[in-house]
C-alpha positions as CSV (number, residue, x, y, z in Angstrom):
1,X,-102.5,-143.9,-0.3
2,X,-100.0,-141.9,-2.6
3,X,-98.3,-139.8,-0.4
4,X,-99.2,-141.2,2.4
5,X,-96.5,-142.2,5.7
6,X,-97.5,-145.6,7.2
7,X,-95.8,-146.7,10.6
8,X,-95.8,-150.5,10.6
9,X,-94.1,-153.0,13.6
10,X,-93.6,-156.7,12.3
11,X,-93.3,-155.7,9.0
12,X,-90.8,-158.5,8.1
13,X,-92.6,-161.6,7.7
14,X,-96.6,-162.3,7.6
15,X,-99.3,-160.2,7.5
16,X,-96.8,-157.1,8.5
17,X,-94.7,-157.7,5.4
18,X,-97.4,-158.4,3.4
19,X,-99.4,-155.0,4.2
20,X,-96.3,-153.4,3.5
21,X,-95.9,-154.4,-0.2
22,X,-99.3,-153.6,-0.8
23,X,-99.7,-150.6,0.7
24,X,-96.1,-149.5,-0.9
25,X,-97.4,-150.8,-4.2
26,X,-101.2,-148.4,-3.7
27,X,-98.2,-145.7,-2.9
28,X,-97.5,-145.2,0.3
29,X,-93.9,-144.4,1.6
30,X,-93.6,-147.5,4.2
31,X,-91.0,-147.0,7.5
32,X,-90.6,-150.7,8.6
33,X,-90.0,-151.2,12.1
34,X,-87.6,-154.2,12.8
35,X,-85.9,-156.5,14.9
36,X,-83.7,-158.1,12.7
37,X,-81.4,-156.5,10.2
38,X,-81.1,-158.8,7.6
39,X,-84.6,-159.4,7.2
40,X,-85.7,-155.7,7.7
41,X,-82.9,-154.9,4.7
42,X,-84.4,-157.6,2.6
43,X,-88.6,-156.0,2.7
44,X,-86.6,-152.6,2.6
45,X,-85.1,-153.8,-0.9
46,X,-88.7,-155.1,-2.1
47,X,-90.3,-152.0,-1.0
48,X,-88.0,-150.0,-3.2
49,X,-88.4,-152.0,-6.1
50,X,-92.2,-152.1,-5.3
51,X,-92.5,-148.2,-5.5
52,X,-88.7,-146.5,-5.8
53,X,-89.6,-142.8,-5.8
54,X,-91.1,-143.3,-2.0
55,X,-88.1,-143.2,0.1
56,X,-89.0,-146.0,2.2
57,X,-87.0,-146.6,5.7
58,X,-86.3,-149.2,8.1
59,X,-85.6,-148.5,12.5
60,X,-84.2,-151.6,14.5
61,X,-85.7,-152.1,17.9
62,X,-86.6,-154.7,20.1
63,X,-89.9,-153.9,21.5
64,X,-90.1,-156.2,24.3
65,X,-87.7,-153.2,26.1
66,X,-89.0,-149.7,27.4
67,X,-86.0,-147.8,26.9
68,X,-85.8,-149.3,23.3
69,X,-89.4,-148.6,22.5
70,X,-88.6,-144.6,23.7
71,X,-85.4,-144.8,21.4
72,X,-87.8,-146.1,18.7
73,X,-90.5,-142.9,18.9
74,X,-88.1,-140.0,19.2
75,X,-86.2,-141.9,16.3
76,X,-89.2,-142.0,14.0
77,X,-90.7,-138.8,15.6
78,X,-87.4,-136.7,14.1
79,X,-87.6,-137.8,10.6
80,X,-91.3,-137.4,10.1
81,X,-93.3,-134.4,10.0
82,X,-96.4,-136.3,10.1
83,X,-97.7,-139.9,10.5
84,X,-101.1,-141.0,8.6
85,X,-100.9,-144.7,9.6
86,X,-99.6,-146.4,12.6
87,X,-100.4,-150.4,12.3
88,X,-99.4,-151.6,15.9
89,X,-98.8,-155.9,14.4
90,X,-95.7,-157.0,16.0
91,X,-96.5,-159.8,18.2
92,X,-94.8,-162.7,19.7
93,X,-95.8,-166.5,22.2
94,X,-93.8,-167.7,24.2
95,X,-92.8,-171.0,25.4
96,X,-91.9,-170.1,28.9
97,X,-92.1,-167.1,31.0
98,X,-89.4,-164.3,30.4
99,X,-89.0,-161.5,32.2
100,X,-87.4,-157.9,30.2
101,X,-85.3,-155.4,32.0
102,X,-88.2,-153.6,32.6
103,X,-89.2,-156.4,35.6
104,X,-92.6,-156.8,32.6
105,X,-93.5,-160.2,31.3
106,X,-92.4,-160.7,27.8
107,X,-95.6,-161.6,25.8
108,X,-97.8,-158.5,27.3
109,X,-94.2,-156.4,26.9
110,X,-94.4,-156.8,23.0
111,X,-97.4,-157.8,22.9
112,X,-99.4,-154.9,24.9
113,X,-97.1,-152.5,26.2
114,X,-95.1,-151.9,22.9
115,X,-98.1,-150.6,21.3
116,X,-99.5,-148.7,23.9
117,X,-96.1,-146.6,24.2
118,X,-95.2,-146.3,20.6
119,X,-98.8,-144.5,20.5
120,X,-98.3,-142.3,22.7
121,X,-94.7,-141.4,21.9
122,X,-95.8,-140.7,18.8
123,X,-98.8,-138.6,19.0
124,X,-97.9,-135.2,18.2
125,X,-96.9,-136.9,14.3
126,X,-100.4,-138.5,14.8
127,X,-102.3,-135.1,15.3
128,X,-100.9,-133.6,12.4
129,X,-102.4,-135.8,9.9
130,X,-105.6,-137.1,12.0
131,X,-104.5,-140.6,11.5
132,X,-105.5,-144.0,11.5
133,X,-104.2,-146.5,14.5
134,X,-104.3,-150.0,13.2
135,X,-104.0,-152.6,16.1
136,X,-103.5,-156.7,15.3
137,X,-105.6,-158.3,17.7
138,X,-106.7,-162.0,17.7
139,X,-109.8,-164.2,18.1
140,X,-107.2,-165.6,20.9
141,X,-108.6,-162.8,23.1
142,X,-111.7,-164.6,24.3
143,X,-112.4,-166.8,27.1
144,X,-109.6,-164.5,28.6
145,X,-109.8,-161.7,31.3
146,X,-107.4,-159.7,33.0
147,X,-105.9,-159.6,36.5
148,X,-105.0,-156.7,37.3
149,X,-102.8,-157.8,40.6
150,X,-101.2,-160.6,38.4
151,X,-100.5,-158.4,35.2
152,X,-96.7,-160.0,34.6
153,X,-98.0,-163.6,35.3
154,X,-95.9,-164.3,38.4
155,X,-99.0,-166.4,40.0
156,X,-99.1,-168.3,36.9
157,X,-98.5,-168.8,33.2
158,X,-99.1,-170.9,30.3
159,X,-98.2,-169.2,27.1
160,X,-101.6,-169.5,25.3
161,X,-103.1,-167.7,27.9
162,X,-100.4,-165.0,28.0
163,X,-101.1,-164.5,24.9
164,X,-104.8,-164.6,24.7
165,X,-104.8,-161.5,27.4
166,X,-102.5,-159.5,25.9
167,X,-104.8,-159.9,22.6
168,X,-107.4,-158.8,24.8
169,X,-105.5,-155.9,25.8
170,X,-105.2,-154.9,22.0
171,X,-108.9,-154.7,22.1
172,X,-109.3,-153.3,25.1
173,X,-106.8,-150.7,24.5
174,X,-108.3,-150.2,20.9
175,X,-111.7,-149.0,22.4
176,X,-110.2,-147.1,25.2
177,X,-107.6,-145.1,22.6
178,X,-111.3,-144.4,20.3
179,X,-112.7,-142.3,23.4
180,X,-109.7,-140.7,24.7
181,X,-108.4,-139.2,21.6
182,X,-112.0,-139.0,19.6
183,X,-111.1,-134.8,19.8
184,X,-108.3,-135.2,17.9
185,X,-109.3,-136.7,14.6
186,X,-107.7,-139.8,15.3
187,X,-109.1,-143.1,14.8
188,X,-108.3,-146.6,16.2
189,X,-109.3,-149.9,15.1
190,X,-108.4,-153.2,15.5
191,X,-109.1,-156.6,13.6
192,X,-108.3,-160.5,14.1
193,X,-106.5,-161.9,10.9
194,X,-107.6,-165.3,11.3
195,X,-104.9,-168.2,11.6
196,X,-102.1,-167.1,9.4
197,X,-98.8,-169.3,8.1
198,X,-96.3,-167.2,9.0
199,X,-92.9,-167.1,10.7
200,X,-95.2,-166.4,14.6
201,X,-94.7,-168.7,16.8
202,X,-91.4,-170.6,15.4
203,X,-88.8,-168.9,17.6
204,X,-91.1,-169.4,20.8
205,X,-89.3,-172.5,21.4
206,X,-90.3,-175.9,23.3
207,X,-94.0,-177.7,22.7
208,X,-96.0,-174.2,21.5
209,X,-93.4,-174.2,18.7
210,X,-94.4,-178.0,17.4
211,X,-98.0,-177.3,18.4
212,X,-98.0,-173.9,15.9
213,X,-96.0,-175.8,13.3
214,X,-99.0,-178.6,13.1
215,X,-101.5,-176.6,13.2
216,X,-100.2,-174.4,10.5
217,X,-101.0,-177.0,8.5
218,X,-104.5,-175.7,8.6
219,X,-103.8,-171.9,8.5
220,X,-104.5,-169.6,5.6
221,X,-102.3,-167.1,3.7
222,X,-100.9,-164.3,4.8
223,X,-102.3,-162.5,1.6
224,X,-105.8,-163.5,3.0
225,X,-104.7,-162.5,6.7
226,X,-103.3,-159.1,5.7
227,X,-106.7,-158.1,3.8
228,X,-108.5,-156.6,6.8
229,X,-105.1,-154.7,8.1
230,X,-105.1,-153.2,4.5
231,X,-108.9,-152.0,4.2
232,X,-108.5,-150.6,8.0
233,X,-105.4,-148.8,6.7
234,X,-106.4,-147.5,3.5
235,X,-110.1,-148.0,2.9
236,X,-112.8,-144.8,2.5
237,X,-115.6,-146.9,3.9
238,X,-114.0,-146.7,7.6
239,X,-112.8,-143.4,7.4
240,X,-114.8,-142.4,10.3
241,X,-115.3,-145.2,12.1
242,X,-113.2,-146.0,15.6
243,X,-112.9,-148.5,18.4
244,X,-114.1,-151.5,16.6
245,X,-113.2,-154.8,16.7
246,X,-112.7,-156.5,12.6
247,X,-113.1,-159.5,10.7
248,X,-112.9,-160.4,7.2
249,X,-113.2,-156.3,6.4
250,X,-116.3,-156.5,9.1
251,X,-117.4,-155.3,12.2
252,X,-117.4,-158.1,14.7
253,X,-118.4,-158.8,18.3
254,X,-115.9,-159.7,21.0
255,X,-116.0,-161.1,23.9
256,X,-118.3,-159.4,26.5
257,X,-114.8,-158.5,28.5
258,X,-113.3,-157.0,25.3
259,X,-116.5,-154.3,25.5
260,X,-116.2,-153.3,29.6
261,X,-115.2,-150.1,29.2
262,X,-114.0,-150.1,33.1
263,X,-111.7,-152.4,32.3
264,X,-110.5,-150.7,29.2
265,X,-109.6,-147.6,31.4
266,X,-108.2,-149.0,33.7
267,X,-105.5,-150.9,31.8
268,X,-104.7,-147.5,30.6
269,X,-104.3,-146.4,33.6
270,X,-102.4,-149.7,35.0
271,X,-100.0,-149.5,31.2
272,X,-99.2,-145.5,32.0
273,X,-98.0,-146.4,35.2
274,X,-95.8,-148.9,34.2
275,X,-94.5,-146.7,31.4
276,X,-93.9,-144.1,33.2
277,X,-95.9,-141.5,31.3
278,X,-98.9,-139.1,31.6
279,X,-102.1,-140.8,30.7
């Protein structure tokens, strides 16, 4: 990885944060994506002590907002020539439904939607280095489908189901990404971490944030968690290999939705819509 410019979203706490140090430390230059300053100042600090000559860097956006996500690209896209790694991990629940300025439901807004336009924004820095797309998907995805009349939710909502569909979307957009851009020299996997202890879940607020808390109890590392989005990142072995589903640093099966390839494109098609972009 020396040498190597690696794109990462919720890069501040878990898995994200974790990836970054290592990836830093196999000598990567890391540019963090954040929401919060303080925190994104504090990984920023242990990224430079991790590997100083790298020039590490830190953007602020929330990605739960269109016009913030477009900010975001055409920041990134102007102070790098090239991109080699683009992990897609930021991801929030929440306790109630929100709705953005965008008119979007908030959980497939950061949860879908910001990866699908940060991708796209950033393709041309892609291209030039035939990179690797890592998306963090989620176990959470099955027993889920998608309703494409009801993509914000308004007929009804329960946050664990938001966010088991937008999980699915990760997948779905995963395999979809694979074919479309297969010319290109990009690839594009995705994995699920397992149940991590991290910081997700304890700003959702309400019941899912005591449920999380309990059941964190049982989780595993973020050390353990952040293995597969490491090996996807940086690992020879899957060099070649694109639009499958990870984990534990395997190939894995998901649900028989996750694999309907019309459904894959037509999210696609539904997510360029609603960004406003040519898909």
């Amino acid at each position: 990885m020396r040498g190597k410019i690696v794109v990462i979203t919720g890069a501040t706490s878990g898995i994200g944060e974790v990836a970054a140090r290592q990836l830093a430390g196999m000598g990567a230059r890391i540019v963090l994506v954040a929401r919060d300053r303080n925190r994104g100042e504090a990984v920023l600090a242990q990224l430079t002590s991790i590997n100083a000559g790298a020039s590490h860097s830190v953007h602020y956006a929330d990605l739960s907002h269109l016009a913030e996500m477009k900010r975001l690209a055409l920041e990134i896209a102007a102070a790098e020539p090239r991109i080699d790694v683009l992990i897609n991990n930021a991801g929030a629940i929440f306790s109630s439904r929100q709705i953005t300025e965008d008119n979007w439901e908030r959980t497939f807004a950061t949860n879908h939607m910001a990866y699908f336009l940060l991708t796209h924004a950033l393709r041309e820095r892609l291209t030039a280095s035939h990179a690797r797309i890592v998306n963090t998907a989620s176990t959470a995805h099955k027993g889920c489908s998608i309703d494409f009349d009801d993509l914000q939710s308004t007929k009804s909502f329960s946050p664990h189901q938001a966010y088991g569909r937008s999980k699915l979307c990760n997948i779905l957009f995963t395999r979809e990404l694979a074919l479309r851009w297969r010319g290109e020299g990009i690839t594009a996997n995705c994995f699920h971490p397992g149940f991590v202890a991290s910081r997700f879940g304890e700003s959702s607020g309400g019941l899912t944030s005591r449920v999380i808390a309990v059941a964190k109890l049982l989780a595993i590392s973020p050390e353990k968690g952040a293995a597969t989005l490491v090996y996807l990142a940086s690992s020879p072995e899957v060099a070649t290999v694109s639009g499958e589903y990870f984990y534990k640093c395997r190939p894995a099966t998901p649900s028989a939705q996750a694999q309907d390839g019309a459904t894959a494109a037509r999210l696609w098609t539904e997510s360029a819509k609603l960004a406003g972009i040519d898909g």
